[in-house]
N, C-alpha and C positions, 0 to 999 in steps of 0.2 A: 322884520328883516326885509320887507318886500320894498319899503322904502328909501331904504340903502344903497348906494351905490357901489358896482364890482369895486372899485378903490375905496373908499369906504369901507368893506367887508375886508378885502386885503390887509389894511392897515389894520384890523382886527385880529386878524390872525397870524398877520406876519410882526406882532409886537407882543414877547413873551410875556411879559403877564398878563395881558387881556387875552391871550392864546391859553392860557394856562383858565383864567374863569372860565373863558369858552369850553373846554374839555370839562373842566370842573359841570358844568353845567349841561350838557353832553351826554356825560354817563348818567348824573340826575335823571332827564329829562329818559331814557334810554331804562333806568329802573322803575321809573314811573310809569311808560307805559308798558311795562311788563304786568306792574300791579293792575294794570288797567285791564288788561285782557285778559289775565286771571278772574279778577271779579266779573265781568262781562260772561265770562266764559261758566262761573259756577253760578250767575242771575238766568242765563238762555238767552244773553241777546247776542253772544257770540257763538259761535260755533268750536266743537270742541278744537283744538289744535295745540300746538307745541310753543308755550307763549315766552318760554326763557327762547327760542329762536326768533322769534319775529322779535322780542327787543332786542336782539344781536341784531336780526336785519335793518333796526332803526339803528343801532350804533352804529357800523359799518356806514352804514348811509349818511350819517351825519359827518362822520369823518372824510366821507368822499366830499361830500360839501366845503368841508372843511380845508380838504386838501386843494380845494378845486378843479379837480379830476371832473365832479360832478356834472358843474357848472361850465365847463371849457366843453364836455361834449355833449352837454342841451341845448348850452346857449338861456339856459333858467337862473335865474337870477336868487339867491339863497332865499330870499323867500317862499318863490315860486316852488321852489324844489322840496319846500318843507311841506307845502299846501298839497302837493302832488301826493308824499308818500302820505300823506294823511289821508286822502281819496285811496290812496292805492290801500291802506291798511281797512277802513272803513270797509270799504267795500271785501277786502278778502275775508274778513271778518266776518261779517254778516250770516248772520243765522239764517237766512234767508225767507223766513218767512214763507215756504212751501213754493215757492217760483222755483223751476227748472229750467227755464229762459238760460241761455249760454250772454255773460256778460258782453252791456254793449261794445260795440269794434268803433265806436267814435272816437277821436282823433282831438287831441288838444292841442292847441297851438303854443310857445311860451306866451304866449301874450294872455292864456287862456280860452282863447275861441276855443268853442267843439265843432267839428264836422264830420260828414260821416268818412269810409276810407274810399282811396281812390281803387 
């Protein structure tokens, strides 16, 4: 998707049956990584948590993408915005491995840079 262009993705979603795959695929995507952090979570590489919520927080999300809410106030482009909750999952995820370090406060640009904050 990071390929894609905002009209491009538009005409995705604003044309009902490739809007209708999109969902279709959506809540897929949205039960699958439910399954995921369930197994994660009973291997130890996740930390225990509520994982029927976080694949709701991935549906939601995906649907704000979808609706372009998402996208209109990042200025992230649907890829971008998938890669993001994937860092943002990953990481809240994480078993953490015995570090009590408070996560870093770096700063991603849409473009991707990191920096630190001002």
């Amino acid at each position: 998707m990071r390929r894609h262009s905002h009209a491009f993705y538009d005409d995705i979603v604003g044309y009902e049956p490739t809007a209708q795959i999109y969902r279709t695929n959506s809540a897929a995507a949205a039960r699958r990584v439910h399954e995921l952090i369930e197994e994660g979570v009973q291997t130890g590489a996740f930390r225990a948590l509520n994982g029927h919520f976080a694949a709701h927080v991935v549906a939601v999300t995906i649907d704000a993408v979808q609706s372009g809410i998402l996208l209109e106030r990042t200025g992230l482009t649907a890829g971008d915005a998938f890669s993001e909750l994937g860092d943002l999952l990953l990481d809240g995820l994480s078993a953490g491995q015995g570090t009590s370090e408070p996560p870093s406060m770096a700063v991603r640009s849409p473009g991707g840079q990191v920096s630190a904050p001002r």
